[in-house]
N, C-alpha and C positions, 0 to 999 in steps of 0.2 A: 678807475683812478684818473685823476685828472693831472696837467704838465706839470701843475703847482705843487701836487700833493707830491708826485715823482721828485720834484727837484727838494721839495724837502725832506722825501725820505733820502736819497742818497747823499744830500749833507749834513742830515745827521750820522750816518755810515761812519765808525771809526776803525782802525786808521782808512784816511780815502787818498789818492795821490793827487796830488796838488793841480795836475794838470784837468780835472774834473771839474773842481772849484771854479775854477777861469772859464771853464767854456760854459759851466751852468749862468754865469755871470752874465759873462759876453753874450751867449743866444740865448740861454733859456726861456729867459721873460718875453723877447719878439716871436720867440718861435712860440711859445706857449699860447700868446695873443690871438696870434693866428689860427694855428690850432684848435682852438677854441671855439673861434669864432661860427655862429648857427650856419655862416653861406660856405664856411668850407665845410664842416662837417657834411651840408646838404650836396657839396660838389665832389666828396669823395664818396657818399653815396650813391650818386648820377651814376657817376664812372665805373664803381664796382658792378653797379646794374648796366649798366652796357657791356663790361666784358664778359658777365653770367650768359648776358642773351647771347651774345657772340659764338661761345662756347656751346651752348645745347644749339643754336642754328648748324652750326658743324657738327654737333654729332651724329647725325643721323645722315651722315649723304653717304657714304656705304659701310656694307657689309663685311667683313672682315672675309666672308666666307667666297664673296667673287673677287679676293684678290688674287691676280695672276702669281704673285710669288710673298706669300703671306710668310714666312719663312725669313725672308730675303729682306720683307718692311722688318719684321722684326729685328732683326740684326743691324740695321740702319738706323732704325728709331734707339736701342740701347748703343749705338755707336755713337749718335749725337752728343750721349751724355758724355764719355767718354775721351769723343775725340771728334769736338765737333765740325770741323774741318771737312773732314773726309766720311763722318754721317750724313752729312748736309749735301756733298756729293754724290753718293752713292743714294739719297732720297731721289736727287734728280735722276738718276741712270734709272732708278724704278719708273719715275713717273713718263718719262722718254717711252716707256716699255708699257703704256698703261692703267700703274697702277694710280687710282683716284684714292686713295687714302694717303698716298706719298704724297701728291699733289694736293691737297689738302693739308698733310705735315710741315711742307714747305710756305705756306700761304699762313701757317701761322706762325712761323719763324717769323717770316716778314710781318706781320701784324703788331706780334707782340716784340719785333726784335731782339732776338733771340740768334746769336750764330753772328747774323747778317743783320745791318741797321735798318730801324724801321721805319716802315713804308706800308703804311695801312691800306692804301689805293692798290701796291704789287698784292699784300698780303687775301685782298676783296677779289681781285682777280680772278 
């Protein structure tokens, strides 16, 4: 479905609050433009295929089974979602400690920005 066809289904939507109306108004039709347009579609396909690649080039750099405290990532990795603070911390105290899957948890924190602001060059590291 396309911006056009969106913005006219949800004004025909009744009752809709009036504050809808205005902003399909206000952006819809530029942002719709755009949206559209063949070179961004073509640049958010670019993009989604770089971080595909990204994604499988880190998977495979280890093993879950040589991690020194597999146990320990885990707990740190559901900690991030949590409370990502002191997940993101305790990633560090593992990777200090050797483990290359935390040091890799971390690198994509920074990549994708996530926790901490992103720094693709920290997160490549």
């Amino acid at each position: 479905m396309r911006w056009s066809q969106t913005c006219d289904t949800i004004t025909a939507m009744k009752p809709k609050p009036f504050w809808v109306v205005r902003v399909l108004r206000a952006v819809g039709a530029p942002l719709a433009q755009r949206l559209e347009r063949p070179e961004f579609v073509e640049e958010e396909r670019a993009r989604a295929q770089r971080e595909s690649d990204w994604d499988y080039a880190q998977a495979d750099l280890q093993s879950w089974d040589d991690e020194p405290d597999s146990e320990g990532l885990s707990e740190a990795l559901a900690l991030c979602g949590a409370e990502p603070g002191r997940g993101f911390t305790r990633l560090h105290m593992l990777a200090e400690e050797g483990s290359a899957a935390a040091m890799n948890a971390i690198g994509e924190r920074y990549y994708w920005g996530t926790i901490v602001p992103q720094d693709t060059s920290e997160g490549e590291a």
